[in-house]
C-alpha positions as CSV (number, residue, x, y, z in Angstrom):
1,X,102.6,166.0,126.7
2,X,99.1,165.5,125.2
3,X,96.4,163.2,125.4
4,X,96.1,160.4,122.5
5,X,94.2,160.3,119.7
6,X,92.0,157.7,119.3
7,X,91.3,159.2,115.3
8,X,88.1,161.1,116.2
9,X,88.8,164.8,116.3
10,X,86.2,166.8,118.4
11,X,85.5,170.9,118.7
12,X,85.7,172.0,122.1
13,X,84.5,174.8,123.6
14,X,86.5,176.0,126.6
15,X,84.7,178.7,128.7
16,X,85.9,180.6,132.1
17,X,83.0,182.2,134.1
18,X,82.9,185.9,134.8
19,X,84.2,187.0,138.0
20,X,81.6,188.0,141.0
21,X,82.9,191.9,142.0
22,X,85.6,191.6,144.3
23,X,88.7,192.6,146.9
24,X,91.2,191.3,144.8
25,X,90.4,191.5,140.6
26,X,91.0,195.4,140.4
27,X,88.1,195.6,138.6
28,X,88.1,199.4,139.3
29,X,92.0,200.0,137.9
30,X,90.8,198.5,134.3
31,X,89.2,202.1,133.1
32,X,92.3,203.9,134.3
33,X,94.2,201.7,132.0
34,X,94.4,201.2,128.1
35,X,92.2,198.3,127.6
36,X,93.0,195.7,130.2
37,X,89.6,193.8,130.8
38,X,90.4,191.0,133.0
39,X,92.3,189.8,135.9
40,X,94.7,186.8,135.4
41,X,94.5,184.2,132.0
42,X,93.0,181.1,133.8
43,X,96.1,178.6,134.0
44,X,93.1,175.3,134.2
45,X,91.2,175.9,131.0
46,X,94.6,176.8,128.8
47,X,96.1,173.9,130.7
48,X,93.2,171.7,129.3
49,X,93.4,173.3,126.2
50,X,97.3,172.4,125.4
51,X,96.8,168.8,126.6
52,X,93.9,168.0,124.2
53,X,94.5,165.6,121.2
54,X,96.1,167.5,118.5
55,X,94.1,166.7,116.0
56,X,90.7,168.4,118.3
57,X,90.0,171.7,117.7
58,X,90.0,173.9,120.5
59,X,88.2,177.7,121.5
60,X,88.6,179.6,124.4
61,X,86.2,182.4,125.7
62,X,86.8,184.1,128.7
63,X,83.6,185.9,129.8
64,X,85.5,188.5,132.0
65,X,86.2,190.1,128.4
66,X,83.1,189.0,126.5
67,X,80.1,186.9,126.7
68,X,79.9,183.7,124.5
69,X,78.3,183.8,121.1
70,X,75.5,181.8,119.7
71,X,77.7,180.8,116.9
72,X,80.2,179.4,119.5
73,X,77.9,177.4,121.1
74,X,76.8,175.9,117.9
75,X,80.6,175.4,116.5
76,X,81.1,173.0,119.3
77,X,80.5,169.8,120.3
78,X,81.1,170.2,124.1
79,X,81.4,172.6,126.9
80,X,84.9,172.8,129.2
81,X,84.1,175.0,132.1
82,X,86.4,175.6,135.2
83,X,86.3,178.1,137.8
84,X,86.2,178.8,141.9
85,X,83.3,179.1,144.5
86,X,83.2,182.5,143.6
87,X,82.1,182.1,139.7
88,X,79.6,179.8,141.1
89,X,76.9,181.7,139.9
90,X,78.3,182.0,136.4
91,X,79.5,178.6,136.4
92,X,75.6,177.1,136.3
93,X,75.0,179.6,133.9
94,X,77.4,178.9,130.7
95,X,76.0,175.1,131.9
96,X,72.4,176.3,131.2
97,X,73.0,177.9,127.9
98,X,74.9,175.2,126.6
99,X,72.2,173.1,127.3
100,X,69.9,175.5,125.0
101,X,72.0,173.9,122.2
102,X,71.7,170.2,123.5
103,X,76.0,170.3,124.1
104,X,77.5,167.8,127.3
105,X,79.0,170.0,129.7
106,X,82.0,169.0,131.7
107,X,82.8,171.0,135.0
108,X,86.7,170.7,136.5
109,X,88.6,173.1,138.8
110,X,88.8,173.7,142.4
111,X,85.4,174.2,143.4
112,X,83.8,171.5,141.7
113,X,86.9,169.2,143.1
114,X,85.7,170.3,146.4
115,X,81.6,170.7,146.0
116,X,81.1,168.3,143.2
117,X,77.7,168.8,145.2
118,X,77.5,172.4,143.8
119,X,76.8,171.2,140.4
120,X,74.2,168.8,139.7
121,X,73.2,170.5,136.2
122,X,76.4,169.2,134.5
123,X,76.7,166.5,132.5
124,X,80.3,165.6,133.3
125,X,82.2,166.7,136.7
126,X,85.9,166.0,136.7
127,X,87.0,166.5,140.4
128,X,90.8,166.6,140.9
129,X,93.7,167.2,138.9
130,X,95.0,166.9,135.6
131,X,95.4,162.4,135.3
132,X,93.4,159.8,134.3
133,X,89.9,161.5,134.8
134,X,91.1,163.7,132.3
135,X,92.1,160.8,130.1
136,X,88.5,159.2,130.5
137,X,86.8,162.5,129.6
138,X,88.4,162.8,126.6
139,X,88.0,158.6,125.8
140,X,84.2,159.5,126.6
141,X,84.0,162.2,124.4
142,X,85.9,160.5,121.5
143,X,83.3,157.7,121.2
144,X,80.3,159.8,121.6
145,X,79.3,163.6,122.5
146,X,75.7,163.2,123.3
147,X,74.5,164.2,126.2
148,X,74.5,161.2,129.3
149,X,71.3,160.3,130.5
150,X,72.5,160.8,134.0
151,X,75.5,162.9,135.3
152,X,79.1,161.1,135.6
153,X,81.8,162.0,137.7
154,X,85.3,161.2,136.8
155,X,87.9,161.3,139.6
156,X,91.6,161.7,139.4
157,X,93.5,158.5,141.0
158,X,96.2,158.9,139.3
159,X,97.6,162.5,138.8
160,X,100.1,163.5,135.7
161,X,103.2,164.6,136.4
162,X,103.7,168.3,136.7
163,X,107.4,167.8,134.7
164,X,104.9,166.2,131.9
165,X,102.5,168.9,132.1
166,X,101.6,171.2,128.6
167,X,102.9,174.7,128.1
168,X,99.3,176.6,129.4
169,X,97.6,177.1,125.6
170,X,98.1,180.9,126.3
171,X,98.0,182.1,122.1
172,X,94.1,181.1,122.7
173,X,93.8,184.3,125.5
174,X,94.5,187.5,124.6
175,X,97.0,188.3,127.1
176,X,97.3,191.9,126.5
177,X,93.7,192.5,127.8
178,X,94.9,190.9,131.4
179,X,95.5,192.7,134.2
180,X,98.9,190.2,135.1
181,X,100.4,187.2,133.6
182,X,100.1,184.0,135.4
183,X,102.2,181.0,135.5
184,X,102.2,177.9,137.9
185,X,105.5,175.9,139.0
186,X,104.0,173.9,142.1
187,X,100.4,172.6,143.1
188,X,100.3,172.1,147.2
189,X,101.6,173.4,150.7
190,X,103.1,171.2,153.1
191,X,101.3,173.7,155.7
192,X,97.7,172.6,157.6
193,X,96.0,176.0,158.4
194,X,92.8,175.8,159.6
195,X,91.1,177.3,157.1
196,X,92.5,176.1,154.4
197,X,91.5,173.8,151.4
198,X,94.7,173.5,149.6
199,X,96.1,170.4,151.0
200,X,93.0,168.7,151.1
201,X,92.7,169.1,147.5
202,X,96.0,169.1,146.2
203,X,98.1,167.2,148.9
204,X,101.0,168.2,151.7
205,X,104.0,167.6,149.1
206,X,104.8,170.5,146.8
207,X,105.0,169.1,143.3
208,X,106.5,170.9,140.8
209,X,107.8,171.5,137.5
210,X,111.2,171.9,136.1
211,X,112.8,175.0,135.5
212,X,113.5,174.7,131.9
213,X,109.5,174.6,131.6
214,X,108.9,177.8,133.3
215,X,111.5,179.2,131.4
216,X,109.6,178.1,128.6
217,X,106.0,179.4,129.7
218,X,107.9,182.6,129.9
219,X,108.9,182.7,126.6
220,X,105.3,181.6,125.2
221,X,103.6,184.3,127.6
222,X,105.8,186.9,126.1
223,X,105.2,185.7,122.4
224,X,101.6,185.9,123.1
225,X,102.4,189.8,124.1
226,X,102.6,189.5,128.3
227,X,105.5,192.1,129.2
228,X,104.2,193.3,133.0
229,X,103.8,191.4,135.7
230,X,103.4,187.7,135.5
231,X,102.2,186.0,138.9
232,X,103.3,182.8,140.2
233,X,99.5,181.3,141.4
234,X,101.7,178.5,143.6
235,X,100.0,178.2,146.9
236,X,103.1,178.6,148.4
237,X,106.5,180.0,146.2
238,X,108.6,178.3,148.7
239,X,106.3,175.2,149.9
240,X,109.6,173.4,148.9
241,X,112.4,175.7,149.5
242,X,115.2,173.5,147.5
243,X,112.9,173.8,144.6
244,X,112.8,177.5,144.5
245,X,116.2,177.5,145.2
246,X,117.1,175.6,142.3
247,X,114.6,177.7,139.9
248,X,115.7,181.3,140.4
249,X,118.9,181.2,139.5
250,X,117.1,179.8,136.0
251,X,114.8,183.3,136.4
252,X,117.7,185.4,137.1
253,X,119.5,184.3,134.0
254,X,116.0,184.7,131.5
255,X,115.4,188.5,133.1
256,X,119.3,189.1,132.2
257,X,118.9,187.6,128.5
258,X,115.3,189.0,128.2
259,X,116.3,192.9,129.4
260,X,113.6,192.7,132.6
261,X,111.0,193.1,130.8
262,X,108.8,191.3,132.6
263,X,107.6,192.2,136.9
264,X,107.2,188.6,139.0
265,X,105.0,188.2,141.7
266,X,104.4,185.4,143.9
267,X,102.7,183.8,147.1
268,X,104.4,183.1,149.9
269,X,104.1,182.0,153.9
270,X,105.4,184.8,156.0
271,X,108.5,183.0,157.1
272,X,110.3,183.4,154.2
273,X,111.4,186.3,155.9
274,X,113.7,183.9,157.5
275,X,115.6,182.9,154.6
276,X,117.5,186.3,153.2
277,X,119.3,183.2,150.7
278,X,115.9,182.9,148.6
279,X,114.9,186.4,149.1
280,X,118.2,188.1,147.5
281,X,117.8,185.6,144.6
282,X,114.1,186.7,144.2
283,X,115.3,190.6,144.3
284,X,117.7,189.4,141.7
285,X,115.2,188.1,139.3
286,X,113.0,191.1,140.2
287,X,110.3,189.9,142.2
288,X,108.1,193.4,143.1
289,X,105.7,191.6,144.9
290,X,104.9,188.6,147.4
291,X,101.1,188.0,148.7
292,X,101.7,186.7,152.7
293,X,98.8,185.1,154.4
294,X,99.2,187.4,157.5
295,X,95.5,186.1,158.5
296,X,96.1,188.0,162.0
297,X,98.2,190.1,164.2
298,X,97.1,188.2,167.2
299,X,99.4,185.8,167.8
300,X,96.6,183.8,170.0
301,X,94.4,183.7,166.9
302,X,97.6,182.1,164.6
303,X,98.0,179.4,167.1
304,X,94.5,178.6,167.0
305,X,94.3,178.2,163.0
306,X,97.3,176.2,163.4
307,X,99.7,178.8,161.7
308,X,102.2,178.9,164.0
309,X,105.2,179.5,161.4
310,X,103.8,182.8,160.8
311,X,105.5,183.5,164.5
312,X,108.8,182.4,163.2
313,X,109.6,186.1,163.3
314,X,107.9,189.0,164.6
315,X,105.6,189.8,162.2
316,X,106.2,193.3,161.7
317,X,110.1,192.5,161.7
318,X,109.4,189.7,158.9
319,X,107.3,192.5,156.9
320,X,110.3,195.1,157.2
321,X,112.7,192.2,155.9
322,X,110.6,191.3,152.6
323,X,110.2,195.0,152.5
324,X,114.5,195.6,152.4
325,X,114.7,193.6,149.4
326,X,112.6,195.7,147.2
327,X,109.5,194.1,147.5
328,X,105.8,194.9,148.7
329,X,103.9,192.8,151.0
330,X,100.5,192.5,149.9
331,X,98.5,190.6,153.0
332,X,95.2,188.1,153.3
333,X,93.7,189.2,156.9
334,X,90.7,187.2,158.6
335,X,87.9,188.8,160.6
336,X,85.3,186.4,162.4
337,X,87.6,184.0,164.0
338,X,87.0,182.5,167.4
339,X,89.6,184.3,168.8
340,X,88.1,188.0,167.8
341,X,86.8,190.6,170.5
342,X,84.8,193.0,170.2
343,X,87.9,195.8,169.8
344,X,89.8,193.3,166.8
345,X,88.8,195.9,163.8
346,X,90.8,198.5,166.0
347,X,93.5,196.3,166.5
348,X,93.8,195.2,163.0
349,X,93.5,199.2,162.1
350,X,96.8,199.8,164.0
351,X,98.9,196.8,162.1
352,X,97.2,198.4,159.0
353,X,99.2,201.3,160.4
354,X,102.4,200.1,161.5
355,X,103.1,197.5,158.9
356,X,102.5,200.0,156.2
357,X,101.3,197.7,154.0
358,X,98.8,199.1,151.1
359,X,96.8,196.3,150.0
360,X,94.8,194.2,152.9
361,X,92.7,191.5,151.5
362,X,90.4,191.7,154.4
363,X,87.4,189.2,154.7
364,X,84.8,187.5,156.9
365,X,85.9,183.8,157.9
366,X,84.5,181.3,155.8
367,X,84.6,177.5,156.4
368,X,85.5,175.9,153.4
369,X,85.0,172.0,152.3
370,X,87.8,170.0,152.9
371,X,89.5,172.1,155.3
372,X,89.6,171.0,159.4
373,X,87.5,174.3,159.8
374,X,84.7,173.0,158.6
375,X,85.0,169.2,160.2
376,X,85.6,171.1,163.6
377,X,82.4,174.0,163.1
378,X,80.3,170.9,161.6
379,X,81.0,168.5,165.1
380,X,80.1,172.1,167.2
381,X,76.8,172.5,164.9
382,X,78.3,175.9,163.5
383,X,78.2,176.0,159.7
384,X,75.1,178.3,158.9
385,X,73.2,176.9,155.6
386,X,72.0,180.5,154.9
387,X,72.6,181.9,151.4
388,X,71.7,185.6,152.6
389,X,74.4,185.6,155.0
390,X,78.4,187.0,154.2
391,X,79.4,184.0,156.3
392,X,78.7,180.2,156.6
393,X,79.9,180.5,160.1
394,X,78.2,180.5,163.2
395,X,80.7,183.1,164.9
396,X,81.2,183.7,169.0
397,X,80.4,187.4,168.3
398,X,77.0,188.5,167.6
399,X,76.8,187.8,163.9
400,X,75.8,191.7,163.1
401,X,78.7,193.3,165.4
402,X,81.1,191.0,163.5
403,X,79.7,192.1,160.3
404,X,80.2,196.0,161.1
405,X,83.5,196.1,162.5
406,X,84.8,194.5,159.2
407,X,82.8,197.4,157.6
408,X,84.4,199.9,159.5
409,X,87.6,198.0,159.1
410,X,87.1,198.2,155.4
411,X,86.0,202.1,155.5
412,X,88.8,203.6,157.6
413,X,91.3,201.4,156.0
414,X,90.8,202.5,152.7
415,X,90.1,206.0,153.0
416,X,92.7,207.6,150.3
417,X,94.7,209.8,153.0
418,X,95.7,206.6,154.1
419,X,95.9,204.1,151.2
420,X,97.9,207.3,149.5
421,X,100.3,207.4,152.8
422,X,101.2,203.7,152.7
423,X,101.7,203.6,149.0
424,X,104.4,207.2,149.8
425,X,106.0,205.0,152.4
426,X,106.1,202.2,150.1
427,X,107.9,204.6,147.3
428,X,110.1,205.9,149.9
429,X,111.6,202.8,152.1
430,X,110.4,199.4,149.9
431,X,110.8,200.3,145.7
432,X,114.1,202.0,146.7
433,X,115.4,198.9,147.6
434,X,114.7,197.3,144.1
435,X,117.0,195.8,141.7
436,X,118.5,198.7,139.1
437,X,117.9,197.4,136.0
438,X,118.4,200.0,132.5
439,X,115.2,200.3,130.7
440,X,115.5,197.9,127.9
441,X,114.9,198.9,124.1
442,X,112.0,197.2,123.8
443,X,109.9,199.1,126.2
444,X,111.1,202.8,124.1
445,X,109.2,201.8,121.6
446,X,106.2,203.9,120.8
447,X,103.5,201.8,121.3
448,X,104.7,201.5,124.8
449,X,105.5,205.4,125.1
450,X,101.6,205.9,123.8
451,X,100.4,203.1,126.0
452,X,101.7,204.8,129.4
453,X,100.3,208.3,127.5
454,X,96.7,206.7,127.5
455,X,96.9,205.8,131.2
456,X,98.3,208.8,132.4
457,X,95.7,210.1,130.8
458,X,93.1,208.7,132.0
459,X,94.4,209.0,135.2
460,X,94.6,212.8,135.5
461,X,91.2,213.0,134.1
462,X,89.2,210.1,136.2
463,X,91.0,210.9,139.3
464,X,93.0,213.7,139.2
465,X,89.8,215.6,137.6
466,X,86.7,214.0,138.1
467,X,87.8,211.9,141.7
468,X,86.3,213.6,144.7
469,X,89.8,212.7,146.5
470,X,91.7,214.3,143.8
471,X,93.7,216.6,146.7
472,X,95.2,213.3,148.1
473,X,95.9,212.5,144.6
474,X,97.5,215.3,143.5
475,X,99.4,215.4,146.4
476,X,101.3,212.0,145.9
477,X,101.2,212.8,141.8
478,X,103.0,215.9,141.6
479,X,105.3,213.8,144.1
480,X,106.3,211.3,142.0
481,X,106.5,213.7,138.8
482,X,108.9,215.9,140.5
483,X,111.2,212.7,141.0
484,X,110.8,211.4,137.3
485,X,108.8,208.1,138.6
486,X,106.2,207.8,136.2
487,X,106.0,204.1,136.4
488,X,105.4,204.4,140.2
489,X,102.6,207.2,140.0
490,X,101.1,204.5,137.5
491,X,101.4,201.5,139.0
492,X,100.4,203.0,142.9
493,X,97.4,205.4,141.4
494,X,95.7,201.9,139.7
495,X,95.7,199.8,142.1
496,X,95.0,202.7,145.3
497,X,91.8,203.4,143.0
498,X,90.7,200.0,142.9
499,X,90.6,199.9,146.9
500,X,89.1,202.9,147.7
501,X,86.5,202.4,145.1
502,X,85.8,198.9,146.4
503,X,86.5,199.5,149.9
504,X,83.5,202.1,149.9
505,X,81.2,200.0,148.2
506,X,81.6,197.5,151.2
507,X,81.8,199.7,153.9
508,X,78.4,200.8,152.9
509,X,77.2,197.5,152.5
510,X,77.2,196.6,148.9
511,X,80.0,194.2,148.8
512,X,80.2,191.0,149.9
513,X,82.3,190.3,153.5
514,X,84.2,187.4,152.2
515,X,85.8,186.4,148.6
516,X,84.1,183.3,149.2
517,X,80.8,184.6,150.2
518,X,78.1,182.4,148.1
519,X,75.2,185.4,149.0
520,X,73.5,186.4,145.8
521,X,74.5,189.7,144.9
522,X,73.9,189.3,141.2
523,X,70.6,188.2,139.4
524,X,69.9,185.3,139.8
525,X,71.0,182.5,138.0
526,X,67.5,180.2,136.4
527,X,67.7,176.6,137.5
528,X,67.8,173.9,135.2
């Protein structure tokens, strides 16, 4: 489905803002690899893109790989920008220099859908979901691409249908350059967490799209040359179990035809360990990977944040189930909550420990718009307006105690005898488990032979020479070699690289406490 035409074609210039540093874009594995750039195509802006008129001409830029040009900005006749509170920064910037060349900027995406606030420099702010907002900006645009004298702000009433949705306009991005694929089936979570801002912005009913379309965004992603792993961004893989049910078999049957090519990854709540029916099927279509928001070990602190169904199993049991179908549990954990005393980093440190699992998202509580976290801190008088703070949160704990354990959370953590241990354990008792599939045709090929010779190069040299850890490297290397598993001494050495590198940047204090942090670590950005 696209938008009418009403006759008048327009250029549009689509642009997604650069990424602050952070936890989870594995900004540091991009060197190690042969010319991967970015993290994940950005499904809003290619989404926007494919349900333009046909007759408009479209561009796409993502900054993550370059900056905008001067002859861009004077090509177009308006400025599509989309992003998260994190790209906030960059956000008001692309707004500023389209201004330089007198172009109306229009602003969509979850942060502006949740802050419209955020953004009083842009012309046009379309807060919701793809619908009739979308439908107005485009009938606003059509008549007339001058700049407004005053800012508008379009809201969705009336959502489009996510079976009538566009395939994402992914030939505009240069997939190659992307750390993953990404592809969305659902938008919502019939869950309330605490914490959380998904259903306030994209409702309690899961609504999705039909198989035969994600079979089809497959297909385009690997036209467009995507042949790793592609990520399903759903809040919730199995927000509506029957759904996901009904789509796998439908992914089973394209990795069959297609030679499984192509790694899936996914998030999903913890009590999918409670369903070994959608959990087999997902081994089946090769699912490597499911993100869980663990949040916290403490079983006090999940009742508190109102995630009870994380306590459907034992956690640790629910982690060793996931883990006996072949795939990795990557975890979100919270420090800051209510709950916390002064010994949770050590606490947290031991489930590090005894779940084995490699990659911890860990970060500072933040209270989010639209989330019951922030109406309950706003009645207590608790959300801090300070811009030089990791948090917006008034926590129990002394505000700098809090802030050090997650440092020394972050530092012991990561340090590589560790991440290198859980990644072992992971190669031992998880990846063993995995589907057997032959190594299709299509990956001997010598680009791909030269493309795995260019990382392992550069991982023996930037790590295995030049890494002050190189011992714990070689260590685990030599491991893997001895076994023929090439793929896995890849695949672990990028991403353990990443969260050492990281993890010691913000255990000494130059990172950020939270992914959601709005404290300026970058230049700042001149105000309109």
């Amino acid at each position: 489905m696209r938008a009418e035409s009403n006759g008048t074609a327009r250029r549009i210039l689509c642009v997604f803002p650069r990424y602050t540093s952070s936890f989870g874009t594995f900004e540091h594995s991009y060197p190690l690899t042969d010319g991967v750039r970015a993290f994940m195509p950005p499904q809003g802006l290619l989404l926007i893109s494919a349900y333009l008129p046909s007759d408009w001409q479209v561009k796409f830029v993502d900054e993550n790989l370059r900056r905008t040009t001067k002859e861009e900005f004077e090509w177009a006749e308006a400025v599509f920008v989309s992003g998260m509170h994190i790209q906030r920064q960059q956000m008001n910037d692309i707004c500023r220099r389209a201004h330089e060349f007198d172009l109306p900027v229009a602003l969509g995406g979850p942060s502006v859908s949740a802050c419209p606030d955020y953004y009083p420099s842009f012309d046009y702010l379309h807060v919701g979901e793809l619908g009739d907002a979308t439908n107005q900006l485009i009938e606003i645009l059509s008549r007339d691409t001058s700049r407004p004298e005053a800012q508008v702000v379009l809201t969705t009433k009336d959502r489009v249908p996510m079976t009538e949705f566009p395939i994402p306009a992914y030939e505009l991005a240069d997939v190659k350059k992307y750390f993953l694929g990404s592809i969305q089936y659902s938008s919502g979570c019939p869950y309330q967490c605490e914490f959380c801002d998904i259903p306030g912005l994209y409702g309690r009913n899961p609504r999705i799209k039909t198989p035969q379309q994600i079979i089809a965004e497959l297909d385009r992603l690997r036209e467009c040359g995507m042949t790793d792993t592609v990520y399903f961004v759903d809040d919730n893989f199995i927000g509506n179990r029957k759904a996901a049910m009904d789509l796998l078999p439908h992914l089973i049957e394209w990795q069959k035809k297609t030679g499984y090519v192509v790694r899936l990854a996914c998030e999903a709540t913890l009590n999918i360990a409670k369903r070994p029916e959608i959990l087999e099927k997902m081994r089946e279509a090769y699912f490597i990977t499911i993100f869980c928001g663990i949040e916290t070990p403490d079983p006090d602190a999940l009742h508190a944040m109102h995630k009870d169904h994380n306590m459907m199993v034992p956690i640790l049991e629910g982690v060793r189930t996931i883990n006996s179908y072949g795939m990795e549990v990557v975890s979100g954990i919270i420090m800051g909550l209510d709950t916390d005393k002064p010994n949770t980093s050590d606490a947290l440190l031991a489930f590090v420990d005894d779940s084995q699992i490699p990659l911890l998202t860990i970060n500072l509580l933040q209270a989010l718009p639209k989330t019951p976290l922030w109406d309950r801190l706003e009645r207590e008088g608790r959300l801090v307006e300070d811009e030089g703070r990791d948090s917006n949160v008034d926590f129990l704990l002394p505000y700098d105690e809090v802030i050090a354990s997650w440092k020394h959370a972050m530092g012991v953590a990561y340090e590589p005898e560790k991440v290198y241990a859980r990644f072992q354990y992971q190669c031992d008792h998880v990846y063993v488990h995995r589907l057997k599939v032959p190594v299709p045709d299509e990956m001997k090929t010598w680009p791909n032979i030269r493309r795995a010779l260019v990382m392992l190069r550069n991982i023996f040299w930037k790590v295995g020479v030049l890494g002050d850890y190189r011992r714990v490297f070689w260590t685990f290397a030599l491991g893997r070699i001895k076994r023929g598993d090439l793929e896995g001494l890849i695949g672990c050495t990028l991403i353990a690289h990443h969260l050492i590198t990281f993890a010691r940047a913000a255990s000494s204090g130059k990172q950020n406490a939270s992914n959601y942090s709005i404290r300026l670590r970058e230049a700042a950005v001149p105000a309109e």
